[in-house]
N, C-alpha and C positions, 0 to 999 in steps of 0.2 A: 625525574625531570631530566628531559635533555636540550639539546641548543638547537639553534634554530635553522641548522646544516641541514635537510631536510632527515630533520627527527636524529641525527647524530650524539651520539657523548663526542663534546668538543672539548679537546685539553689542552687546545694549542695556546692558551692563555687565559688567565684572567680577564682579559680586556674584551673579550667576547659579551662579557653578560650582559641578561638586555634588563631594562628598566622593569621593576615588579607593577602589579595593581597599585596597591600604595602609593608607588612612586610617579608613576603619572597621573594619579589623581592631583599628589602635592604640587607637579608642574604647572597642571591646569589652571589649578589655584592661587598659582602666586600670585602676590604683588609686586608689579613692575614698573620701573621708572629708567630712566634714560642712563646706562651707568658712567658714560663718557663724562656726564656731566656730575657723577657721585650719585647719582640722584635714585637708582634701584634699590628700594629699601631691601627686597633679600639678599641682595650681593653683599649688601654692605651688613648685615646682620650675621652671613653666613665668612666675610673677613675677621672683623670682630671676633667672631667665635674660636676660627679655626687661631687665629692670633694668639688668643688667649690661651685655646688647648697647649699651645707650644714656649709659650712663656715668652712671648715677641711682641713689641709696642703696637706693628699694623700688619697687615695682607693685603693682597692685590690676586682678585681671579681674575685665572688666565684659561685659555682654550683647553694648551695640553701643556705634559710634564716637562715634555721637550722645550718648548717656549719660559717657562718657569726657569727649569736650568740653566737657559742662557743667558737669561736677564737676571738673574741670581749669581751668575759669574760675573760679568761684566760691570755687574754692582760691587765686586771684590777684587776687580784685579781691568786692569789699564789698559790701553792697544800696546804691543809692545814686552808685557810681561809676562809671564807663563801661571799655567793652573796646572798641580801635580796634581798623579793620583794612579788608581788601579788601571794596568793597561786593560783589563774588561769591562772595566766603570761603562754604563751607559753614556757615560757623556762624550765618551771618547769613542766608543764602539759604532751605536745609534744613533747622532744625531747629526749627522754624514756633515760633519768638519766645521759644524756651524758658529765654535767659538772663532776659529781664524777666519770662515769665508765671510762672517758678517761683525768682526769687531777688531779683529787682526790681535787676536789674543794666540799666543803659544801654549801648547801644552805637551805636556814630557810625564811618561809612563812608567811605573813601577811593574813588573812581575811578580805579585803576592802568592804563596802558597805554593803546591807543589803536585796536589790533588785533581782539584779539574772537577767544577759539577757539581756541586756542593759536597765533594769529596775531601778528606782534608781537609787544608783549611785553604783554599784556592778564593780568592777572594777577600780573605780577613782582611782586615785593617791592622797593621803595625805598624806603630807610632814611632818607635825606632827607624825603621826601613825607610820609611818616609821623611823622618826628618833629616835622616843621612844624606837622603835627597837634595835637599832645599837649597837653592844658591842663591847667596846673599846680595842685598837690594845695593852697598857698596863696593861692587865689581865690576869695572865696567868694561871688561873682557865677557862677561858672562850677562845671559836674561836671566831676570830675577824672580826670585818665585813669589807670586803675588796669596797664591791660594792654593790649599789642599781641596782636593774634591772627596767625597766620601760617599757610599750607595748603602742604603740601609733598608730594606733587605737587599744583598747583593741578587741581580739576576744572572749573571751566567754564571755564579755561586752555588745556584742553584736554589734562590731563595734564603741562601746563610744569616744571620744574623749577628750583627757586628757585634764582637768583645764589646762592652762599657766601659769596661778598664782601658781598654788602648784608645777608645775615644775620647774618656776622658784625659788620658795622658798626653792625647796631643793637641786636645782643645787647652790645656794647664801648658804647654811648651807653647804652644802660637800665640799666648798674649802677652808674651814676654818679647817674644821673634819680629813682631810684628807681620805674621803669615797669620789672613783668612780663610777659615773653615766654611764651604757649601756642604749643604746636604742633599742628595739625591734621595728624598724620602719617597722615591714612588709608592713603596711598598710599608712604608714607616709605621702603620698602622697593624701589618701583618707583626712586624719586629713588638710592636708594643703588647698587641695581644700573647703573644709564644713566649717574650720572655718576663712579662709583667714590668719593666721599666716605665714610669710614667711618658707620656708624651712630653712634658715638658723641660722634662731631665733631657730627651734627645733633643729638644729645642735650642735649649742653653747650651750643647756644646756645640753649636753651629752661629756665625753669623747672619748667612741666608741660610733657607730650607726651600726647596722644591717638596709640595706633597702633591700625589694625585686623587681624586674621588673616584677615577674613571675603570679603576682596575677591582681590587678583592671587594671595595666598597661597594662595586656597582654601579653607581653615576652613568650613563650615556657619555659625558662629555666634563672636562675640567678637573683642570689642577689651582692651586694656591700656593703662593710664595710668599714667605714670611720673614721677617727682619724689621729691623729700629726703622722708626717712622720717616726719617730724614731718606733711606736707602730706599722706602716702599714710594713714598715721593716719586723721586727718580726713576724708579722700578715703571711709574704708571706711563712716565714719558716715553722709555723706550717702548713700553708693552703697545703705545700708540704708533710710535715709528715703525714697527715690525707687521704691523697691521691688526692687531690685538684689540684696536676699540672697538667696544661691543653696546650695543644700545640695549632693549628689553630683556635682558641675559638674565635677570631672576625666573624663568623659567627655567634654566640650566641649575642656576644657583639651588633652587627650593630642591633639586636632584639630591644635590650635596649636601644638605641641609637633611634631607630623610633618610640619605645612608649613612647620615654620622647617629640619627637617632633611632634607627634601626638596624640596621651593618656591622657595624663594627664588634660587639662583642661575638657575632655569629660566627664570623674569621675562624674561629676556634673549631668549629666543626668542619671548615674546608682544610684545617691543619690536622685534625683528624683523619679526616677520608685520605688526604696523602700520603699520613703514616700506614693506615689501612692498603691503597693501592702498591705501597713499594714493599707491605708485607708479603700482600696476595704476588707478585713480580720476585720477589728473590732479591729485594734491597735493604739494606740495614734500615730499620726505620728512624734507627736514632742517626740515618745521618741524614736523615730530612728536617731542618729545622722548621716550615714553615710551611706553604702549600704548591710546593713544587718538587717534583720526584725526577731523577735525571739517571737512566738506564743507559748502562755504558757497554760494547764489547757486544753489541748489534750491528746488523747490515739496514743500517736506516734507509738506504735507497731501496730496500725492499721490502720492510716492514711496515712504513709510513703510508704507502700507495697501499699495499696488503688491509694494512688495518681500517684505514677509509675505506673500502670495498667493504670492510661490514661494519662500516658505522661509528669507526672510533678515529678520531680527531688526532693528533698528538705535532707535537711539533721535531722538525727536520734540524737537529743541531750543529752534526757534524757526518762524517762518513757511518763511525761507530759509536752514535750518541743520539739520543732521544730525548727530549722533555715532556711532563705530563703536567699538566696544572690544575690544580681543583676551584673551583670558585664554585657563587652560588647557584648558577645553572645546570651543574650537576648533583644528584643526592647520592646515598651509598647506594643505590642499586644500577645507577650509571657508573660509579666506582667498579661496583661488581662484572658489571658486563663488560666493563673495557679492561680488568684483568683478565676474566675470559680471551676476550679477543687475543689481547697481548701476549698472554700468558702464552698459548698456542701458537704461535708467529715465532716468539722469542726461544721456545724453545728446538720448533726443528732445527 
């Protein structure tokens, strides 16, 4: 199987994959009601659900993950106070400034790790590191730190998957501290597959969670954001301010809905084929935790364009850096072929 680049192995992401048979049967089929006014019974079937998977009172779908995040911050922290966290966190990287340009939120950056890429531990979460951080809400020389951000699977990590130990250790310090934990679960379901931690366990050490469906799931479109019913409330207000109300969306929803009951345990073979691609490449496979492979010590400006001239996708990271991503639109003989290509490129 390959992507729909005309007949390409595309590896430039997850977020490529298109909707299966199955899945647009379930869309066709939904049932739909007005969701502005609550009234989509899949949306609301498919909140419910994902709620419960993460051990949170309610959910509110949203477009994208990005939209989740922000409305997940701004539910934990005030105009005026600051959100810590990994200076590669998506939320600080990708979502071009969107806590300050639209809520006047501040936020201030840790350097985690030493690696790069899901090398080392570039990325990790340290609960120390970050609490060393934190400046207290009684200084009024100083902005206070309203909220840690956390990304689980980290992506410029390289796909890493957070310690549970330092999550939980700074989830057990911040409800003493009075500092809120978000979760950048894009990937949360990759982390839960790879490392067998329930969903719910990473639910409860977060106040909000950001999940998406729209990546390893496959979904076309939409994420969910989770938290105590008072906060999801809130949550649906701003998701309308931001331009987020959606009317017959259980079409989308029933998407989400067939890659949580088809999907998700699959995951496990797209963390396969990446261990397999970074074998077939000359990469430790044990330093792929998940389904992203990140080739370093390349002339990307010329491998990238090279590799697309015969059909292999990959993403542009840095000058001497690559990323390759498996999802469901590729199987191991797309695997196979784009080590061929790569292989060949990477080593003149």
């Amino acid at each position: 199987m390959t992507s729909s680049t005309s007949g390409a192995v595309d590896l430039r992401s997850d977020t490529l994959t298109r909707p299966t048979p199955g899945m647009r049967a379930a869309m066709a089929e939904a049932e739909v009601g007005d969701d502005v006014y609550v009234e989509d019974p899949t949306v609301n079937a498919l909140e419910e659900r994902v709620a419960d998977l993460f051990g949170h009172e309610a959910a509110l779908f949203v477009p994208s993950g990005t939209m989740g995040n922000q409305i997940g911050l701004r539910l934990v922290c005030e105009p005026g106070q600051e959100v810590l966290g990994d200076a590669d966190a998506h939320v600080f990287t990708y979502e071009m400034g969107a806590a300050a340009a639209l809520f006047g939120l501040s936020s201030r950056t840790v350097v985690s790790g030493t690696g790069g890429g899901g090398y080392g531990d570039a990325g990790q979460v340290s609960a120390d590191q970050l609490i060393a951080q934190v400046r207290p809400k009684d200084d009024w020389h100083l902005t206070s730190t309203a909220a840690v951000a956390v990304e689980n699977t980290h992506n410029r990590g390289g796909g890493l998957v957070q310690p549970l130990a330092e999550l939980q250790k700074l989830w057990n310090w911040s409800r003493g501290a009075g500092v809120n934990v978000h979760l950048d679960g894009a990937r949360i379901w990759n982390a839960h597959i790879a490392s067998g931690v329930p969903l719910s366990t990473y639910g409860r050490l977060a106040d909000t969670a950001s999940v998406c469906l729209s990546k390893g799931l496959g979904a076309p479109v939409g994420s969910v954001l989770v938290a105590g019913a008072e906060r999801i409330a809130a949550a649906r207000l701003w998701r309308k301010r931001l331009g987020g109300g959606m009317r017959q969306v259980g079409v989308l929803a029933a998407a989400g809905a067939y890659a949580l009951d088809h999907h998700l345990e699959r995951l496990a073979e797209d963390h396969e084929h990446a261990r397999l691609l970074a074998s077939l490449l000359g990469v430790d496979p044990a330093r792929v935790h998940t389904n992203m492979v990140v080739v370093d010590d390349v002339d990307a400006a010329t491998v990238v364009p090279a590799a697309r001239a015969q059909g292999v996708l990959v993403g542009h990271v840095s000058a001497r850096r690559i990323r390759l991503v498996t999802h469901l639109d590729v199987d191991r003989a797309g695997v196979e072929r784009a080590a061929e290509v790569l292989g060949g490129l990477i080593a003149r």
